[in-house]
C-alpha positions as CSV (number, residue, x, y, z in Angstrom):
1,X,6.2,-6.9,55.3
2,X,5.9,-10.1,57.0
3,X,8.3,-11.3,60.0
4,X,11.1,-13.2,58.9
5,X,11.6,-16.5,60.9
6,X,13.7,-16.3,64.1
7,X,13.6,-14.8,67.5
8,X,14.4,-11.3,68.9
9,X,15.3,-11.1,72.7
10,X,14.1,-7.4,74.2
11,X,15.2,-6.4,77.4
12,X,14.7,-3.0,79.3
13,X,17.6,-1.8,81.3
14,X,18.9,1.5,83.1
15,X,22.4,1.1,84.4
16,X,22.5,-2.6,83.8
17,X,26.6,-3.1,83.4
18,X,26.8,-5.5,85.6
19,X,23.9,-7.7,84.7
20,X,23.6,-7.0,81.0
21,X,26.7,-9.2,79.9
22,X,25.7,-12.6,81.3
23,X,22.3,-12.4,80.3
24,X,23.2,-11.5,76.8
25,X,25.8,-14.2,77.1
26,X,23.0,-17.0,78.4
27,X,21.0,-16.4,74.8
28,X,23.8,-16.9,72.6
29,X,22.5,-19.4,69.8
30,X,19.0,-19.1,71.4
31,X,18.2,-15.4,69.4
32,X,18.5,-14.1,66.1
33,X,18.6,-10.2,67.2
34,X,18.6,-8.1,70.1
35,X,16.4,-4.6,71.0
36,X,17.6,-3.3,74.2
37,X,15.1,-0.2,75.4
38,X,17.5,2.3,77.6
39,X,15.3,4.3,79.8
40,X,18.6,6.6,80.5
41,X,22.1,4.8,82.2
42,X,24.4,6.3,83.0
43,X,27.1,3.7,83.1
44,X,28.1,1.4,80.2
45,X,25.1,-0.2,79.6
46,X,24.7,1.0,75.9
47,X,28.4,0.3,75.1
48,X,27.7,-3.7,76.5
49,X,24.5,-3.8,74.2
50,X,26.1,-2.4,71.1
51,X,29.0,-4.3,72.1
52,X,26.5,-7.5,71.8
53,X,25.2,-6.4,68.2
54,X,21.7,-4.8,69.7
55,X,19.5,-2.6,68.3
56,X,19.8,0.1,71.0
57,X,16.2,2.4,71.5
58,X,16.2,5.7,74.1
59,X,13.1,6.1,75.8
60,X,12.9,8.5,78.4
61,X,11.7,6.6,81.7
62,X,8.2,8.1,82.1
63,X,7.1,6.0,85.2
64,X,5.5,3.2,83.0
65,X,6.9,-0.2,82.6
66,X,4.6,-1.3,79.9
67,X,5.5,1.7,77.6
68,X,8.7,0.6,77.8
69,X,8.2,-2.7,76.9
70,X,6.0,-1.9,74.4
71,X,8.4,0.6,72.3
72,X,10.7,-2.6,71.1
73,X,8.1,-4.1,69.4
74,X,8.4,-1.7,66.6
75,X,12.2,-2.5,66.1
76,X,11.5,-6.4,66.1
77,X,11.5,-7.9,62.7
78,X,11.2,-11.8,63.9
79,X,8.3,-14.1,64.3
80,X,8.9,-14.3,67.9
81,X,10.1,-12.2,70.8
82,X,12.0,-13.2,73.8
83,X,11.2,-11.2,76.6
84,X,13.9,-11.1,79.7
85,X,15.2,-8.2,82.0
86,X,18.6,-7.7,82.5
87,X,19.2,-10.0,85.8
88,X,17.8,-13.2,83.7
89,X,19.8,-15.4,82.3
90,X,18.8,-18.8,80.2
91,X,19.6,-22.2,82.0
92,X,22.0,-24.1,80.0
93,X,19.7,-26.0,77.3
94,X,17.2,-23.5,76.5
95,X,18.8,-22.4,73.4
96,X,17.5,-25.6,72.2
97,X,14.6,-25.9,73.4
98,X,13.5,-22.4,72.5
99,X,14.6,-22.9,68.9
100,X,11.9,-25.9,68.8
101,X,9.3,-24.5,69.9
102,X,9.2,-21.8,67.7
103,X,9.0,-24.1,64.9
104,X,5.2,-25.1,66.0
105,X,2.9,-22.8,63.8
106,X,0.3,-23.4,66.2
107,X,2.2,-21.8,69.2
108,X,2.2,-17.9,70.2
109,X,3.0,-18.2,73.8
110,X,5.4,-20.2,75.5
111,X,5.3,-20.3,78.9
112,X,8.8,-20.7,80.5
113,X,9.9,-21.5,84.2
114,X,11.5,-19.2,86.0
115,X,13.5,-19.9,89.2
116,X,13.6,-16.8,91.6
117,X,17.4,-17.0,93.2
118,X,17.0,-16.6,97.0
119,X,21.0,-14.6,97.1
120,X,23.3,-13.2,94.4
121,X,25.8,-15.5,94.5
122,X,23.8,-18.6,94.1
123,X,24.9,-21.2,90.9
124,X,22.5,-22.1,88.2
125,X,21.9,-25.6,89.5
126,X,20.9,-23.5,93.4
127,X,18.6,-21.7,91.5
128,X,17.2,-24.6,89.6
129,X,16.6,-25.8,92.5
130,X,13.8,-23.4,93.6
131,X,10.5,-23.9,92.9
132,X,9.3,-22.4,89.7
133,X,6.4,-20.1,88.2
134,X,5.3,-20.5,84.2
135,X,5.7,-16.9,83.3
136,X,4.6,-16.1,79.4
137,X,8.4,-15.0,77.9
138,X,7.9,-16.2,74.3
139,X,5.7,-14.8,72.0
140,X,4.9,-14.4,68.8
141,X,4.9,-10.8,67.1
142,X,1.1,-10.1,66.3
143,X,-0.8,-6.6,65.6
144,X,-2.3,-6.7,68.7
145,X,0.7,-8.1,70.8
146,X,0.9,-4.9,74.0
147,X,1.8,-5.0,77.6
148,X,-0.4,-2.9,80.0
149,X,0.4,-1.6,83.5
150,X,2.8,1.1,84.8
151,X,4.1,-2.0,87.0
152,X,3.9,-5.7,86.9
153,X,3.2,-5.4,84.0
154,X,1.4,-7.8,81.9
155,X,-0.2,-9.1,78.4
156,X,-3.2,-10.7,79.9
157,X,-5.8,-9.6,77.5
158,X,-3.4,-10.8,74.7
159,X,-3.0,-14.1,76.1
160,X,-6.5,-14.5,77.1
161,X,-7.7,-15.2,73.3
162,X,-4.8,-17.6,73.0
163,X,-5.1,-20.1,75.6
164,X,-5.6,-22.7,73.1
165,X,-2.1,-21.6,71.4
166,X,-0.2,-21.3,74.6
167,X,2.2,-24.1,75.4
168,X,5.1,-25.1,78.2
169,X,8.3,-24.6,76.9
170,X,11.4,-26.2,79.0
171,X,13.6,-23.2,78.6
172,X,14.3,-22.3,82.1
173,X,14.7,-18.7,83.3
174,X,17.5,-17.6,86.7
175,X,15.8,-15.2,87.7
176,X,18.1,-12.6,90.1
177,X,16.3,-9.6,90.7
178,X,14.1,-11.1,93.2
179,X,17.1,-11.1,95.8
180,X,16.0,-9.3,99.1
181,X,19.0,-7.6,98.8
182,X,18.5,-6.0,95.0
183,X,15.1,-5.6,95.9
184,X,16.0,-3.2,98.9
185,X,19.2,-1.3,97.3
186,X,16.8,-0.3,94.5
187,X,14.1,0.1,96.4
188,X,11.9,-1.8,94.4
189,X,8.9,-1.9,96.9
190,X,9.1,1.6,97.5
191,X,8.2,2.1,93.7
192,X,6.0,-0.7,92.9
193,X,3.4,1.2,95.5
194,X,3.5,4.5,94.3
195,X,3.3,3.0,90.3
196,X,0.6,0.8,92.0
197,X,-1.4,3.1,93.5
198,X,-1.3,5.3,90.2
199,X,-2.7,2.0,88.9
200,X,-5.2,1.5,91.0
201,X,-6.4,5.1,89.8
202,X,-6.0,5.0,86.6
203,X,-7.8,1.7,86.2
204,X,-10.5,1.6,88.9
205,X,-12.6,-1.4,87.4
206,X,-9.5,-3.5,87.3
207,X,-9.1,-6.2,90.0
208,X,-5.0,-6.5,89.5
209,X,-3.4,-3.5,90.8
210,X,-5.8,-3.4,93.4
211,X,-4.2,-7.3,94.6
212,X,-0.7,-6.1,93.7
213,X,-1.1,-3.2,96.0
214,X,-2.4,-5.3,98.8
215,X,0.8,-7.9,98.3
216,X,3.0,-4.9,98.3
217,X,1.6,-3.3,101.5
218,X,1.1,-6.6,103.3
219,X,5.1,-7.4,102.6
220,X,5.8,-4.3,104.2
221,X,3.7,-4.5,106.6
222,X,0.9,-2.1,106.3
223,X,-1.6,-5.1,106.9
224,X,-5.1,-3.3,107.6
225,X,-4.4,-0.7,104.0
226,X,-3.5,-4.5,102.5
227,X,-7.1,-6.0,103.6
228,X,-9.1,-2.8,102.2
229,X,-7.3,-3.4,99.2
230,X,-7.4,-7.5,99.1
231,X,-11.6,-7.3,99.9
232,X,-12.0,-4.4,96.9
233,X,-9.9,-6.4,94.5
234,X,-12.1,-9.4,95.6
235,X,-15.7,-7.6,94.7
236,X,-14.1,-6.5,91.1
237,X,-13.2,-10.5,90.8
238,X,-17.1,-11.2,91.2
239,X,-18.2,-8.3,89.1
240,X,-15.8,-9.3,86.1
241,X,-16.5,-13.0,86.5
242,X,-19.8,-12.9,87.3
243,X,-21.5,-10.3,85.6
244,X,-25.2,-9.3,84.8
245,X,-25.2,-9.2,81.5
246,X,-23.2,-12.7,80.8
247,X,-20.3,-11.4,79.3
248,X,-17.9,-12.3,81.7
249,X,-14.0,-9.8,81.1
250,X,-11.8,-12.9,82.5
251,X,-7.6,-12.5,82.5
252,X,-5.1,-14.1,82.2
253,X,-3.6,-15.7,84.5
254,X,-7.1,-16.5,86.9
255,X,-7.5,-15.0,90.2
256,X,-5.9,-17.5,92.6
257,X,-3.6,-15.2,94.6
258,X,-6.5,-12.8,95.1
259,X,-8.6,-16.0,96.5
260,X,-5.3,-16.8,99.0
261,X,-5.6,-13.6,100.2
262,X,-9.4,-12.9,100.4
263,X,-9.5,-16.7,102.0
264,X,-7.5,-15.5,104.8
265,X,-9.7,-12.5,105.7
266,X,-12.6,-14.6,105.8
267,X,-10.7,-17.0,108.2
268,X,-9.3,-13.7,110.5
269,X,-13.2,-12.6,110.9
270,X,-14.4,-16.1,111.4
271,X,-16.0,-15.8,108.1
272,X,-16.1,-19.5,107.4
273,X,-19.0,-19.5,105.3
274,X,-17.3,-16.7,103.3
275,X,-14.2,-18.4,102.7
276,X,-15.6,-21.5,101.6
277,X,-17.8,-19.4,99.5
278,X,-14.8,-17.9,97.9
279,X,-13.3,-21.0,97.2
280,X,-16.4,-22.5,95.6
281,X,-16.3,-19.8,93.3
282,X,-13.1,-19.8,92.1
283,X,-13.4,-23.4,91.3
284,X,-16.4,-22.8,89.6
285,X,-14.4,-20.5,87.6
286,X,-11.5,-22.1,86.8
287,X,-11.6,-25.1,87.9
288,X,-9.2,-26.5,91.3
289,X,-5.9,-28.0,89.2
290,X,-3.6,-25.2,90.8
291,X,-2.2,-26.5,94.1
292,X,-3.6,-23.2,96.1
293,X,-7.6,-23.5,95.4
294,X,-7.0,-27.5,95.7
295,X,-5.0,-26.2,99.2
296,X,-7.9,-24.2,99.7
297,X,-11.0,-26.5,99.4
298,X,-8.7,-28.6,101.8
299,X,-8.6,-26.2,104.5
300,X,-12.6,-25.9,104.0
301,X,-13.0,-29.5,104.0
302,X,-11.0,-29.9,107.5
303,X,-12.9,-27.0,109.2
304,X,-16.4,-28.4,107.8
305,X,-15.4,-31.8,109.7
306,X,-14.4,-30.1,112.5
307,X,-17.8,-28.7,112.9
308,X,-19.2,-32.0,112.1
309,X,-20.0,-35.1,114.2
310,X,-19.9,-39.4,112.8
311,X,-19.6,-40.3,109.5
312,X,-20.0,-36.4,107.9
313,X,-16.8,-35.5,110.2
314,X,-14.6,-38.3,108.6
315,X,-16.5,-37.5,105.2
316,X,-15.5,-34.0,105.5
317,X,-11.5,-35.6,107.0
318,X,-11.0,-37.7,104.1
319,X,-11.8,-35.3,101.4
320,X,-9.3,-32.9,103.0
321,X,-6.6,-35.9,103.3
322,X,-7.1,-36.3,99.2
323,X,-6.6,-32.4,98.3
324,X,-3.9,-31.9,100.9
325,X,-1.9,-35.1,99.8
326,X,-2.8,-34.0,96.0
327,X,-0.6,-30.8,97.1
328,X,1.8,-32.0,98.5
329,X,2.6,-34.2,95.3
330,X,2.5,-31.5,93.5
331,X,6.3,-29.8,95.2
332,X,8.3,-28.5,92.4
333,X,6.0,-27.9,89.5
334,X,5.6,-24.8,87.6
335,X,2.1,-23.4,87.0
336,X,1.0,-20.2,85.6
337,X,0.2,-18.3,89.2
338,X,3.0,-18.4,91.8
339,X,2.6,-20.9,94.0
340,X,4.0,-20.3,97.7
341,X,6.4,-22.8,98.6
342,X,4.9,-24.0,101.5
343,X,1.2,-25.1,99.9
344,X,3.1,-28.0,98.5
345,X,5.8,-28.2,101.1
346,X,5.5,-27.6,104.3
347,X,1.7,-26.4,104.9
348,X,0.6,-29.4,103.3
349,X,2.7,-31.8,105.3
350,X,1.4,-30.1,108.1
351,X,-2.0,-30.1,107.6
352,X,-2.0,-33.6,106.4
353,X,-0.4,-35.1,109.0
354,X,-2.9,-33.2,110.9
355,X,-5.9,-34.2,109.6
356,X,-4.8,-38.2,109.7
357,X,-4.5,-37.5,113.9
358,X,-8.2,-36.2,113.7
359,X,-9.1,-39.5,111.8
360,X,-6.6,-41.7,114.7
361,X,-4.4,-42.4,112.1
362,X,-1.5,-41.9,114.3
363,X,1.3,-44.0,111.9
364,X,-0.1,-42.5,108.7
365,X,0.5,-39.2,110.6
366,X,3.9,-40.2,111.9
367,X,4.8,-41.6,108.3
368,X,4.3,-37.8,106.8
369,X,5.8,-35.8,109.3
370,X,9.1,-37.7,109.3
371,X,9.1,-37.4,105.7
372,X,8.1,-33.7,106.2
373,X,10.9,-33.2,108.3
374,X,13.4,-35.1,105.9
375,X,12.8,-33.4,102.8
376,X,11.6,-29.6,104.5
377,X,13.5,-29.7,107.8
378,X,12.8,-30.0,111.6
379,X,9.5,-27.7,112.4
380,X,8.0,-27.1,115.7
381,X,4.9,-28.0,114.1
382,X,6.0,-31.5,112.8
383,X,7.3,-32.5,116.5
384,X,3.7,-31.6,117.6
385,X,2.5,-34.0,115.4
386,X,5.6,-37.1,116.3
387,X,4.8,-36.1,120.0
388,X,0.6,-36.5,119.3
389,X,1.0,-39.9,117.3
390,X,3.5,-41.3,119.9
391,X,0.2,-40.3,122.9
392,X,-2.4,-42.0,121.0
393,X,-0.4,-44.7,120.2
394,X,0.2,-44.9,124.0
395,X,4.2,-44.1,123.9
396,X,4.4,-41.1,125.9
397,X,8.3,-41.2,126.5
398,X,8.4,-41.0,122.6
399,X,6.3,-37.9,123.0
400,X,8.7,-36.8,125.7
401,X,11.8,-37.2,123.4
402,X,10.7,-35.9,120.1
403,X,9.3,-32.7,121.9
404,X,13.0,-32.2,123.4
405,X,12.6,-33.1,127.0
406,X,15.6,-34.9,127.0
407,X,18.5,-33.7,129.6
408,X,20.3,-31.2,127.3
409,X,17.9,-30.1,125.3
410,X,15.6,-27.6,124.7
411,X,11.9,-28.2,124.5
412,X,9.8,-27.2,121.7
413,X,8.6,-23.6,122.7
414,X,4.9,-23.1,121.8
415,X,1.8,-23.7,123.2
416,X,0.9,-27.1,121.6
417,X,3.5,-28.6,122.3
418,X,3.8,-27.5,125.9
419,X,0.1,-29.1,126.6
420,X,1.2,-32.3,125.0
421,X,4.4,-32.3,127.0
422,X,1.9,-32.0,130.2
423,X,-0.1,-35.3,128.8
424,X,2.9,-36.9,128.5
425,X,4.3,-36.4,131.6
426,X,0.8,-37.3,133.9
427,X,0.7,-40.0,131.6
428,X,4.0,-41.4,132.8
429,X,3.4,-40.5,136.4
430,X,5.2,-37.3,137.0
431,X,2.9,-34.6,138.1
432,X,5.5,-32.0,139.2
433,X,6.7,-31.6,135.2
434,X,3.0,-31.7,134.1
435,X,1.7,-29.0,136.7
436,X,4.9,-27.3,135.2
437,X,4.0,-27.7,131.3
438,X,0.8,-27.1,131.8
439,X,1.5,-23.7,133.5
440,X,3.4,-22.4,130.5
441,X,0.8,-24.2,128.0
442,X,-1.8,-22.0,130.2
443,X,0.2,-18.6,129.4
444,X,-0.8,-19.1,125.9
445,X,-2.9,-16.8,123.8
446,X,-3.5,-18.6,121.2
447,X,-2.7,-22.7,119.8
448,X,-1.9,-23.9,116.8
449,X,-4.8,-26.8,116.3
450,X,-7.8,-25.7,118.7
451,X,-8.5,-30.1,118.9
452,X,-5.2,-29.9,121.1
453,X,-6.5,-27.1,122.8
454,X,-9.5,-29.4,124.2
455,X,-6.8,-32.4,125.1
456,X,-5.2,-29.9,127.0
457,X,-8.5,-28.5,129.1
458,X,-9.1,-32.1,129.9
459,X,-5.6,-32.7,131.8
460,X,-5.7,-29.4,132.8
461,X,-8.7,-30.3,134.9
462,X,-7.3,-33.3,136.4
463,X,-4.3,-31.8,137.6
464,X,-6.4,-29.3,139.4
């Protein structure tokens, strides 16, 4: 029998009473039908969802998020599922929006933003206000239509032959169950490793659970398990994109979060001619339009004009000022792989603002840290930059002020700014403060930008 029009919303829950009702409220007028899968509550979950008018399915909880998924389909009788958990809810207007979209016989996936909430209590329009990832929620009913993964789970495969089919939809998702809090009463991250590592056995060729493993262990801190895991998920990556026989096995979505992390490995072991490898590879494979490779290349592009001297060092500059500014224009869009805030927030400001010093564009630099700190807030990072612009621009009282050595303030605490503060003060004739500043900038391990390192050895030396 073939689907009738319409769309079925299907949600998993156990012991969801006190999120089921508002997010079965939020898609009234937006669904046609409800399957609710009950993996065993023991509260009034059921009641709420047969309450609501849902077709209520038991499924024993058998350590598998996908199965559980995957045993609505059989009870959906629409053209299109909705697919939400419990602590979703639908933005005001996607009802609309939803029913529009499923009116395009060319679509099968809509791709829907969905706004993590940062605490329980925050209002739709706080939530909205968080940056948002495209996360595939609408989709049509096919033969083949099947998550896989005992944990973040996923129809990659599914959507991987239907790119050309797959559209943005504005029906916005408030996403709760993100919350630090939720995340730590339920222990989320406790069971995302163990269902991860079961993963990582069960599917040994795969490069996913391998990188959701290593973001699980690096959030809790187990950093050197989270590298091993990072580097293997990276040598699957090559193998699957870039194997002998042709026949590349891509996903969906592409590997950028597994580049982020690999990137940084590289960087740690002063691999730069890995990372930049890395990054050429992934742009090779899918091109740089998502704001972390184009964040990425930057970085590269800055570190190869460090290493550079004349015209190929501001070659190298400008390049990076491009893909860095290119990010930062990019704060608040959705694409299809998260996208940390700070690659088009406040890393990009940073390194922008950065790389327009190296070039002696000390107002440009000025220009985007202000602005930085206006629409991100005051960073000890952004002063560095105010106090460097003010030095080259020969105002070392500015540089003075801005890095809080003012009477009744306290001054900017790390080591950059400490060995700026010492410029500034033999600059203005004071060598008691700058002995002082430079002392504490000499305690230092390690500084943020290595070219302020080098301004510092130089006053350094004539105060000795």
């Amino acid at each position: 029998m073939a689907p009738r029009p319409g769309i079925t919303l299907c949600v998993i829950t156990k012991n969801e009473a006190s999120n089921l009702p508002a997010c079965l409220e939020s898609v009234h007028g937006a669904v046609d039908a409800i399957v609710v899968v009950d993996t065993g509550s023991s509260d009034a979950t059921v009641a709420i969802a047969q309450a609501a008018g849902a077709t209520v399915v038991y499924f024993p909880w058998i350590d598998d998020f996908a199965a559980a998924r995957n045993a609505a389909l059989p009870y959906v009788t629409t053209e299109f599922v909705l697919v939400l958990d419990a602590d979703d809810r639908l933005a005001a207007g996607a009802a609309q929006a939803l029913r529009a979209a499923v009116s395009d016989p060319g679509l099968d996936c809509g791709l829907l933003p969905q706004h993590d909430a940062d605490h329980l209590d925050a209002t739709p329009e706080q939530v909205l206000r968080v940056p948002a990832t495209l996360v595939p929620r609408l989709l049509r009913k096919t033969a083949d239509l099947a998550w896989r993964g005992r944990v973040h789970e996923s129809i990659g495969e599914w959507i991987g032959v239907r790119r050309d089919r797959a559209a943005f939809i504005d029906a916005r998702i408030l996403h709760y169950g993100s919350v630090p809090l939720v995340r730590e009463r339920l222990q989320k991250a406790e069971r995302n490793v163990r269902l991860l590592r079961l993963r990582v056995e069960e599917e040994p060729e795969s490069a996913t659970p391998r990188s959701l493993l290593g973001e699980e262990l690096l959030n809790a801190g187990q950093v050197d398990e989270a590298r091993i895991h990072f580097e293997a998920a990276w040598a699957l990556l090559e193998r699957a994109w870039e194997p002998p026989d042709g026949s590349p096995q891509r996903s969906f979505p592409p590997p950028i979060r597994a580049l982020q992390r690999y990137f940084g490995i590289k960087l740690d072991q002063d691999d730069f001619e890995g990372a930049s490898e890395a990054v050429a590879k992934v742009i090779d494979w899918v091109g740089d339009d998502h704001p972390v490779v184009r964040f990425l290349r930057s970085r590269v592009e800055e570190l190869a004009g460090d290493a550079s001297d004349g015209d190929a060092r501001r070659e190298w500059l400008v390049r990076a000022v491009r893909g860095y500014r290119t990010c930062a224009q990019s704060h608040g869009l959705a694409y299809t792989e998260p996208v940390p805030p700070t690659v088009t927030g406040l890393a990009a400001c940073i390194r922008l603002s950065v790389v327009l010093l190296k070039l002696n564009e000390p107002g440009h630099a000025r220009a985007v840290a202000e602005g930085a700190i206006e629409q991100h807030g005051d960073h000890a990072d952004l002063r560095c930059v105010l106090a460097e612009a003010a030095l080259l621009q020969g105002a070392p009282a500015r540089a003075l002020s801005v890095l809080g050595h003012d009477p009744g303030r306290t001054p900017v605490d790390i080591p950059d700014a400490w060995g700026l503060a010492a410029e500034a003060f033999t600059q203005i004739g004071d060598p008691t403060r700058a002995s002082g500043a430079a002392h504490r900038a000499a305690e230092a391990e390690s500084w943020r930008e290595p070219h302020r390192l080098v301004r510092f050895l130089v006053i350094a030396e004539v105060l000795n």
